[in-house]
N, C-alpha and C positions, 0 to 999 in steps of 0.2 A: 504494500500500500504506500503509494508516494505522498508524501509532509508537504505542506504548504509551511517556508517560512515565511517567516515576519519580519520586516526590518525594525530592530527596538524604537526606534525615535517614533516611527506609527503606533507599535505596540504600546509605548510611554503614552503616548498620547491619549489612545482611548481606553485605555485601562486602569487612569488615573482616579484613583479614588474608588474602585471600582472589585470587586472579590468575585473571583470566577472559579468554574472547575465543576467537583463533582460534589451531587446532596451529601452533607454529613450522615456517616451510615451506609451510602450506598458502593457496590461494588466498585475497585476500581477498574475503568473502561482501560481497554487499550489506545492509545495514542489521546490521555487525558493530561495535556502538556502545556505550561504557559510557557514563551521562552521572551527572556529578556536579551535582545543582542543578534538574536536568529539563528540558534545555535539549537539542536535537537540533542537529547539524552537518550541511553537504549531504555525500555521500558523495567521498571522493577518484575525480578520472576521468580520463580523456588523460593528459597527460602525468605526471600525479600519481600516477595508478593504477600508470603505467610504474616509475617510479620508485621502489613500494612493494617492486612484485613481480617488478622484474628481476634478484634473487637478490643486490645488492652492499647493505651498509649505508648506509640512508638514513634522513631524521624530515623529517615534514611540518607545517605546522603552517597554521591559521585562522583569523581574530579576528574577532568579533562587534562591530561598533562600533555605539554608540547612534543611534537616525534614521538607519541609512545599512545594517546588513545586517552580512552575512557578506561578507569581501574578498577570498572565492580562497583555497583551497589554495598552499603555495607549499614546496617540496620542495628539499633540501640533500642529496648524496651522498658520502659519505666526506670529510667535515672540511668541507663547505664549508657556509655558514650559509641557514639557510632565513630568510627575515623576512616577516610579515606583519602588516598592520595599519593605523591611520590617522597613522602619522607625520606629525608637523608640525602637527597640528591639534588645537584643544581638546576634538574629541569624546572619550569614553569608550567605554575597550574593557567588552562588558558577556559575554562569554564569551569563551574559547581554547579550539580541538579542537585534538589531538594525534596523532598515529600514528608509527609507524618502523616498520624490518625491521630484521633483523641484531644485536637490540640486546637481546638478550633482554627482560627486562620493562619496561616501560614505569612508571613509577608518578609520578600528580602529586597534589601537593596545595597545597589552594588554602584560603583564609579569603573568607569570602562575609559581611560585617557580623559580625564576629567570632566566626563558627563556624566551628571547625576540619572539613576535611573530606579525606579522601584514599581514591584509589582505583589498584590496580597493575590491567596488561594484557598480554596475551602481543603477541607481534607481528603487526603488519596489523589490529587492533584500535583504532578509534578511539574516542578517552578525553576527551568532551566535560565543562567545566569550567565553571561557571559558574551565573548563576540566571534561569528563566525570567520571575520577576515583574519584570525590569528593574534589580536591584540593583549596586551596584558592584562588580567582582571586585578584592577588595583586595591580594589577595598571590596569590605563584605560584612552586610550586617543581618540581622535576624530576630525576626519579634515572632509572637505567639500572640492570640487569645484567650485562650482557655489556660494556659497554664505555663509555668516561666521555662527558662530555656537557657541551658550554659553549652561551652563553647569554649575552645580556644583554637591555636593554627601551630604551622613549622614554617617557616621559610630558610627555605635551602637546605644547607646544613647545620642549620644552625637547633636550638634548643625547643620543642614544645615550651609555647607562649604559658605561663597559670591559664588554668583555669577560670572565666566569668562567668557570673550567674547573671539573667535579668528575670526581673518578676513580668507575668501578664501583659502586655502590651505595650514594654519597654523594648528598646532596640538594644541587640547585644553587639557590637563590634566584636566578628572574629577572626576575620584574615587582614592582612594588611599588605603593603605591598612587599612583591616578593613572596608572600605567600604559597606554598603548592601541595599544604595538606591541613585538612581539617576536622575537627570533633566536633561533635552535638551530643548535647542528650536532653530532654525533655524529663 
């Protein structure tokens, strides 16, 4: 099935202010995707899938790293941290997908060569960040509705960032730039 992308500046635009995706509760569709940047993620499956939609709060998450791909889905259920990406290495993360259940809206926002961009999603909704023409994803933040949300990043080879908490519908900063691997946990 062929993707219609999006260019972000259109997406930014009419998306603003605006929470899309799938009913809370309901199954997750295949190809139920926002992308910021025009940038598509593979859909969550096996054990990832399980994990979206077997009714307890979970956040998944999947980083695009430069010459190497997409690294797997990698799923956190009730406080425990999802991490993905190319830890320890100089490559660059050049997108994050995102998804959860339980957690009411989803909302990230990200700066892509210093344009601001941000987009919210209901649950089971995956909320692709980043840019398709290869650009650096320079920042990366993350709120929640229903329930708070910690986080932290690596860039390069350098050290995992501490650990931040944000309560309910506060934005977390978690990648920064240089960035190319990240945690969540809900």
């Amino acid at each position: 099935m062929k993707r219609n992308y999006v260019a972000w500046a259109a997406l930014a635009l009419s998306l603003s202010g605006l929470v899309v995706g799938a009913a809370p509760g309901a199954a997750m569709a295949k190809g139920s995707q926002v992308s910021l940047g025009g940038v598509q993620a593979p859909e969550p499956s096996g054990a990832s899938l399980r994990d979206l939609t077997g009714g307890s709060r979970s956040i998944c998450v999947n980083i695009q790293v430069e010459k190497t791909g997409w690294q797997g889905w990698r799923c956190g259920r009730k406080g425990a941290r999802a991490t993905a990406g190319a830890a320890g290495t100089t490559k660059k993360a050049r997108a994050v997908a995102i998804t959860a259940n339980g957690v009411g809206t989803l909302c990230v926002k990200i700066m892509i060569q210093s344009a601001p961009v941000q987009s919210c999603v209901s649950d089971r909704t995956v909320l692709v960040a980043g840019s398709a023409s290869g650009v650096r994803l320079d920042t990366l933040q993350v709120k929640t509705s229903g329930s708070g949300v910690c986080g932290n990043s690596r860039s390069m080879t350098a050290a995992w960032s501490s650990v931040k908490c944000a309560k309910a519908g506060q934005w977390l900063a978690v990648g920064r730039w240089g960035a190319n691997a990240v945690g969540l946990s809900v």
